[in-house]
matplotlib code that plots the C-alpha trace (Angstrom):
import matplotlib.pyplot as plt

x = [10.9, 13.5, 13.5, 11.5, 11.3, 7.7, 6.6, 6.6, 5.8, 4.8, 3.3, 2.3, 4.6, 3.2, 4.4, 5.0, 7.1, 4.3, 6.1, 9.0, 11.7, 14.9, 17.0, 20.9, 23.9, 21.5, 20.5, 16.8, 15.7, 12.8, 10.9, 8.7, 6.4, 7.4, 4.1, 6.3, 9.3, 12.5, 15.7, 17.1, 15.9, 16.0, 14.5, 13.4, 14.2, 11.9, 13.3, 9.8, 8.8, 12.2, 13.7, 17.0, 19.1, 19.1, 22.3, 22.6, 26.0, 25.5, 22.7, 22.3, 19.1, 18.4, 16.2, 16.2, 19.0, 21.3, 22.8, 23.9, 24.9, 22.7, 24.2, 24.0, 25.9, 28.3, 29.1, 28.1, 26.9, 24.6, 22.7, 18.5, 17.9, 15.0, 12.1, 13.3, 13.1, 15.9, 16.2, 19.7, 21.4, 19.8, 21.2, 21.8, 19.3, 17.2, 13.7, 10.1, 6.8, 6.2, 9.6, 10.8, 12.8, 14.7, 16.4, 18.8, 19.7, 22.5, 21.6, 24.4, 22.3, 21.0, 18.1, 14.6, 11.9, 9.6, 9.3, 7.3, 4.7, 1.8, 1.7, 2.0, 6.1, 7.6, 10.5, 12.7, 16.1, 19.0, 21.0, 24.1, 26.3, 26.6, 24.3, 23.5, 22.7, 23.7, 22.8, 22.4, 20.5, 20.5, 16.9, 15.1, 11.0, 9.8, 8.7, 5.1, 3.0, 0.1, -2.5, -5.3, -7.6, -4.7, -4.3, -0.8, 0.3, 3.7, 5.3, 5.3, 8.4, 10.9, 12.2, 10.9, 8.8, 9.1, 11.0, 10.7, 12.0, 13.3, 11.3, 11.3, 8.0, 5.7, 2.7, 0.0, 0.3, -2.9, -2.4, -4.9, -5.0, -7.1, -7.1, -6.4, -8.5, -6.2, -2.9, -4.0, -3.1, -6.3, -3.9, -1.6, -3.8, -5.1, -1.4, -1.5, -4.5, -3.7, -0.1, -0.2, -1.0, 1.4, 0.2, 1.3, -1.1, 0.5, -0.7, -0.9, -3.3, -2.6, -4.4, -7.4, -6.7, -9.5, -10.6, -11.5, -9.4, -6.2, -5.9, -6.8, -6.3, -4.0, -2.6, -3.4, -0.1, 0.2, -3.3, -1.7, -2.6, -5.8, -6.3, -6.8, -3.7, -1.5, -2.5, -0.2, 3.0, 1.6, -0.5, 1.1, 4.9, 4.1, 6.2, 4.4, 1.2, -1.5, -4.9, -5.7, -8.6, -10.3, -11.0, -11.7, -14.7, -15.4, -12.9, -15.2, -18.3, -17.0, -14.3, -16.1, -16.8, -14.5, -11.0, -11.6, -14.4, -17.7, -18.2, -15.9, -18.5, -18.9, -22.1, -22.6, -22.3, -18.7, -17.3, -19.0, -17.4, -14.3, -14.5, -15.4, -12.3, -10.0, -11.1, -10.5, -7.4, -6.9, -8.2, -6.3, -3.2, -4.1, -5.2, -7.9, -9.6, -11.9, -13.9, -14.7, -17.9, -17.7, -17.5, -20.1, -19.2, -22.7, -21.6, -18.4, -17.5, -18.9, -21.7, -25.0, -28.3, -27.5, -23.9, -25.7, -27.7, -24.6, -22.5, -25.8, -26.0, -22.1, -22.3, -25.8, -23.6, -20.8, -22.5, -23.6, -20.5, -20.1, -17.7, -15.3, -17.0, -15.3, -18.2, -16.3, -19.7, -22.1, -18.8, -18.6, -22.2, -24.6, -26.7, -28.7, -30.2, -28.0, -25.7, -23.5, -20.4, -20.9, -20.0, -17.9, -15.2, -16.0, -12.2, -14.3, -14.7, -17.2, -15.2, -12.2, -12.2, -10.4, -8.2, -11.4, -12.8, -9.7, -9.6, -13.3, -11.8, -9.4, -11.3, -13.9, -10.9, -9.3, -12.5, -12.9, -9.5, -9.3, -11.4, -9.5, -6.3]
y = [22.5, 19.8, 18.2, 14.7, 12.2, 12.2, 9.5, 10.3, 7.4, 3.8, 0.5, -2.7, -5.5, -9.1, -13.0, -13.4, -16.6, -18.1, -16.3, -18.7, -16.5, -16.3, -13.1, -13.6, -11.2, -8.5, -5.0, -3.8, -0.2, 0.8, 3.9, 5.8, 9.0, 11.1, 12.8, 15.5, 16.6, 16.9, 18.1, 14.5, 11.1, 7.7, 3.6, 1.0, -2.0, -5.3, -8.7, -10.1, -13.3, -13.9, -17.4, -16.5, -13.1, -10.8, -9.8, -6.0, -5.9, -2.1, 0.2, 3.9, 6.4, 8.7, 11.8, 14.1, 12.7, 12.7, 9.8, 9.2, 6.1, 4.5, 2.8, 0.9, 2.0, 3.4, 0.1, -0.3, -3.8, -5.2, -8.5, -7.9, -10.9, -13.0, -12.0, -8.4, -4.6, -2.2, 1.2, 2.8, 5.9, 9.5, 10.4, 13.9, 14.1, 16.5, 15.6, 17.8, 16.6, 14.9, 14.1, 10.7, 9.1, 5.2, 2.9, 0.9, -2.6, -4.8, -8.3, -10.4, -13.6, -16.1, -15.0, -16.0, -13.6, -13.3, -9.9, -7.2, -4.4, -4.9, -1.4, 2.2, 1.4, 0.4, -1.8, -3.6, -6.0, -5.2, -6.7, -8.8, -7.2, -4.2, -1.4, 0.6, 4.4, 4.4, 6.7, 4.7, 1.4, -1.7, -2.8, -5.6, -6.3, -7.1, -10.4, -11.4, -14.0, -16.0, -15.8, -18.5, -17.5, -17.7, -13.9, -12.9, -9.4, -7.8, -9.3, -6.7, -4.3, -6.1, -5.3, -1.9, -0.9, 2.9, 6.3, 8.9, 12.5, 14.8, 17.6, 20.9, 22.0, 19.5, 17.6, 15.6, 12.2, 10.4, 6.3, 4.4, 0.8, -1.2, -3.8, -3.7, -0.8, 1.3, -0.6, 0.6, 4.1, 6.6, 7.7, 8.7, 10.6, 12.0, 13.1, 15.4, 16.9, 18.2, 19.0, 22.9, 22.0, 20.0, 16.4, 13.0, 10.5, 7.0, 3.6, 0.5, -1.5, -5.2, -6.9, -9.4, -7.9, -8.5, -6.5, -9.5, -12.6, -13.3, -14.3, -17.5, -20.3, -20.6, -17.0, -16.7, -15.1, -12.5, -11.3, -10.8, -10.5, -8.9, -5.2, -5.2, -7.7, -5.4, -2.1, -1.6, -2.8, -1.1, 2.6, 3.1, 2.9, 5.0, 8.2, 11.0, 9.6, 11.5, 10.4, 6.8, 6.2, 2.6, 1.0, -2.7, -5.0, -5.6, -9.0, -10.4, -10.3, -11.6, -14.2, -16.6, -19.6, -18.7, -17.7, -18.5, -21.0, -20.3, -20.6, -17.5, -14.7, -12.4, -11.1, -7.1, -7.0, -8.6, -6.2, -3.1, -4.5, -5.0, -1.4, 0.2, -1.6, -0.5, 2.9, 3.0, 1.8, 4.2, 7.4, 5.9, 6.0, 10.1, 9.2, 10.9, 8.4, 8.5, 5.2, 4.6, 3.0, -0.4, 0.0, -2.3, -5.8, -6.3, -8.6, -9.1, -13.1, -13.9, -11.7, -12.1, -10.5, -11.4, -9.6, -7.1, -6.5, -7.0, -4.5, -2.0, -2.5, -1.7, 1.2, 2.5, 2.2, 4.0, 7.0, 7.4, 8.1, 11.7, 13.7, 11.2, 9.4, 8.9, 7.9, 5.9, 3.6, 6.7, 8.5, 5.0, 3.6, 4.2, 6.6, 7.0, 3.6, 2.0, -1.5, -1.8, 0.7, 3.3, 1.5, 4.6, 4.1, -0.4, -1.5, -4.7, -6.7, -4.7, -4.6, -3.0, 0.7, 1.8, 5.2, 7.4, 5.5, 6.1, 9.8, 9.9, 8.3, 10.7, 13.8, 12.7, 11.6, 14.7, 16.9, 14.9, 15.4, 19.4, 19.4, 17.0, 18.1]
z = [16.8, 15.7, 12.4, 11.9, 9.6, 7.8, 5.9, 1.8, 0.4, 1.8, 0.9, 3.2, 2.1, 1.6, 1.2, -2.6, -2.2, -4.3, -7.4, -7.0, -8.6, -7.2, -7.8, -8.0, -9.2, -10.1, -9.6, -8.8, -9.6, -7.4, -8.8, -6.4, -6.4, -3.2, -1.1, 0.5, 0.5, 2.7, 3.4, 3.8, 3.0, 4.0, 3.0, 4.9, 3.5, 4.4, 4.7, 6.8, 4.9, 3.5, 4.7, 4.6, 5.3, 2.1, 0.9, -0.4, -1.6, -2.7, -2.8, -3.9, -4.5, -7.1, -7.1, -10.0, -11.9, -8.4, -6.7, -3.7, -1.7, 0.8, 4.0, 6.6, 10.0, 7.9, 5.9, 2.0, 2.3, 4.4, 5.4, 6.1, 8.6, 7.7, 9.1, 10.1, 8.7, 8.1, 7.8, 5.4, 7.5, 6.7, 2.7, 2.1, -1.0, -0.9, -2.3, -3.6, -2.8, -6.8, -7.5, -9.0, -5.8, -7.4, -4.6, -6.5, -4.8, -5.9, -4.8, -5.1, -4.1, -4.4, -2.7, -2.9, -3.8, -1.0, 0.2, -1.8, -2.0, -4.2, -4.8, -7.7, -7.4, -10.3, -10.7, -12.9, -12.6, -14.5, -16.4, -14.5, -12.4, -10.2, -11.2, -8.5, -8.9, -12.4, -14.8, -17.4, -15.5, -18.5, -17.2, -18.2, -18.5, -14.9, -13.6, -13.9, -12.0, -13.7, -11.8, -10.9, -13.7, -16.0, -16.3, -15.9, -13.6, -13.0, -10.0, -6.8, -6.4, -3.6, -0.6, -0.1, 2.5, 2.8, 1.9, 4.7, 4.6, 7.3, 7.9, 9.6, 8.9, 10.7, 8.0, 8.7, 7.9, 6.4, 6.8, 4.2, 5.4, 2.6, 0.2, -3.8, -4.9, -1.8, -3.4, -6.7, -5.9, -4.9, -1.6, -4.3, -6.1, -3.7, -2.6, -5.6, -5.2, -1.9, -2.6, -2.2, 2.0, 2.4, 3.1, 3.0, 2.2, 2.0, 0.8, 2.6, 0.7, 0.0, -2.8, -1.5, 2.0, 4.4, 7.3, 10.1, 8.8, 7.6, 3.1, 2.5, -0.3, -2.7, -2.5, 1.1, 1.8, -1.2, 0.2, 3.8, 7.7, 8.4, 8.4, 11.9, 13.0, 10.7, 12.7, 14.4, 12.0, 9.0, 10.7, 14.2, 12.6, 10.1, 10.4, 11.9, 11.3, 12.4, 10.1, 9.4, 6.5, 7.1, 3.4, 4.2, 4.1, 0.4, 0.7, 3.6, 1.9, -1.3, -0.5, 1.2, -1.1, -3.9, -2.5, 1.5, 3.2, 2.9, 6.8, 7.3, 5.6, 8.4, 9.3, 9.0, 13.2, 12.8, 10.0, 11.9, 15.3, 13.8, 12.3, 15.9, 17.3, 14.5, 15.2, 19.1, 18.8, 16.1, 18.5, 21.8, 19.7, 19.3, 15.4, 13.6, 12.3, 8.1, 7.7, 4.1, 3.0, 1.3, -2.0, -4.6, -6.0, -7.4, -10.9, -8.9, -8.3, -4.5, -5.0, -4.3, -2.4, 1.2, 0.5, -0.5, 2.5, 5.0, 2.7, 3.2, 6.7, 7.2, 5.0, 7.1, 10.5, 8.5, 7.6, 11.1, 11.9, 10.9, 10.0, 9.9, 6.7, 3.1, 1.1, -2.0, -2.3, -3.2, -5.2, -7.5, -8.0, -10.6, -9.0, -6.1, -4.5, -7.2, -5.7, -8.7, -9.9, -12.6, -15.9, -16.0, -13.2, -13.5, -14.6, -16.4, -13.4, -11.6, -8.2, -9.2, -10.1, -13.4, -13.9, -14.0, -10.6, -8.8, -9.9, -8.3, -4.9, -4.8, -5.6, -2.3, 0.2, -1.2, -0.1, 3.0, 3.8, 3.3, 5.9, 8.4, 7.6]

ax = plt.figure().add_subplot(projection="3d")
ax.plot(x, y, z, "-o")
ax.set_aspect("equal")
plt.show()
């Protein structure tokens, strides 16, 4: 069988031109977990909701204290077209499922900050000048955004889309297509878990995503297309994707009269038809396809009773699925019957699982996915 590239390590990337930061005569340092490993590497760069081309005047990776160069057809520098991907020529790194993989980019500029993954990466700019692939990168703190309720986050890492690895040992590929509590890094841990199979399981969650309709309001854009109008883009060009876990549906319940119009809450027939058409698409593309239940928002802003009853009647249709079930609502609430998290994995705000939550996710898609796998 010939070698292929497999997907290690992935995020959705989303409109963050809301930040309003330009970047100019500067070098970014992307830090990344790999999945799996590979013999060879390479990093698709994403340019989508940029305005203008992005200039890379130079850009290297790092794994393990090694550099390399990255190109481009053979050329150092390269211009990202607005509105377009990119993907560097195959480096000859090799790379182990856990290890540390940083995409420098020199960005000679100006150019504005629009492209990103809200996602585990971490990043930071340098210092002036020309840093890429050095070994001793002058970083600086990373950007943040303040945020409507005056709370201040680190902005997303740029530009980067996805590392993929050449392969000659096929692995399966598990795609998690979800909102903020995928994008805040269960896949990954679930990764780890599983690492003696070997399997990939990459994220692409996008914070406030929604299953039906696109982000609306103010940060609209930073919250993305739909789940099911990304599909395609962000699970079916996924390298050697072969499993696709479904975690959407907690944004259409409670968005609705406090980020997006009232008029667009979706009754529980809507979600669980938008659900069954994810999934055909899913199985006609030769996916195995993991639904997970919605997870509880009871305390959460936009919640109240009739949510509740549409979340339960989703999650009812859900479990009749199966096999094919990852059941994060009965893995994070209270106890049995209960509609609100366990104070135990509740980050504070009672939608969003904390560390020990997001260990619990991964231990059930981990389970789930010994199974599937």
């Amino acid at each position: 069988m010939s070698p292929a590239w497999t997907a290690s390590w992935t995020q959705a990337v989303t409109d963050v031109a809301v930040a309003d930061l330009e970047l100019r005569d500067v070098t970014v340092r992307i830090t990344v977990e790999a999945g799996v490993g590979g013999e060879r590497l390479r990093a698709g760069l994403s340019n989508r909701f940029g305005t203008t081309p992005l200039h890379v005047g130079r850009a290297a990776v790092r794994v393990d204290g090694r550099a390399a160069p990255m190109r481009f057809g053979g050329r150092s520098a390269v211009d990202v077209p607005a509105g377009e991907d990119l993907v560097c020529d195959p480096v000859d790194l090799a790379v182990v499922a856990g290890a540390a993989v940083e995409v420098d980019l020199y960005l000679p500029g100006p150019w504005r900050y629009a492209t990103a993954n809200v996602s585990t990466a971490t990043w930071h700019p340098s210092a002036p000048g020309d840093h890429a692939g050095s070994d001793h990168f002058p970083g600086r703190a990373t950007p943040v955004l303040t945020l409507p309720d005056g709370a201040e986050m680190e902005l997303p890492a740029p530009v980067l889309r996805d590392v993929e690895v050449l392969r000659d040992v096929p692995t399966p590929v598990v795609v998690c297509l979800g909102d903020s509590i995928t994008a805040a890094g269960w896949p990954e841990r679930t990764a780890r878990r599983l690492r003696d199979r070997p399997v990939a399981v990459v994220n692409r969650g996008i914070a406030g995503n929604r299953l039906r309709l696109d982000g609306a309001g103010p940060f609209g854009p930073v919250f993305g297309a739909s789940g099911r109008s990304r599909f395609d883009r962000d699970v079916l060009a996924t390298a050697g994707r072969t499993h696709v876990v479904v975690a959407l549906g907690v944004n259409d319940l409670g968005h609705p009269g406090t980020m997006a119009p009232e008029d667009q809450l979706p009754s529980s027939e809507q979600l669980i038809r938008a659900l069954d058409g994810i999934g055909a698409r899913a199985r006609d593309a030769g996916l195995s396809v993991l639904t997970a239940t919605v997870t509880p928002f009871d305390g959460a802003e936009g919640f109240d009773r009739e949510r509740e009853l549409r979340r339960a009647e989703v999650n009812e249709w859900i479990r009749g699925l199966g096999s094919g079930v990852v059941d994060f609502d009965a893995a994070l609430r209270s106890g049995p019957g209960a509609i609100a998290l366990d104070p135990r994995f509740d980050s504070g705000d009672h939608l969003h699982p904390g560390d020990a939550g997001l260990d619990r996710m991964a231990d059930v898609a981990a389970e789930v996915l010994g199974r599937s796998v």
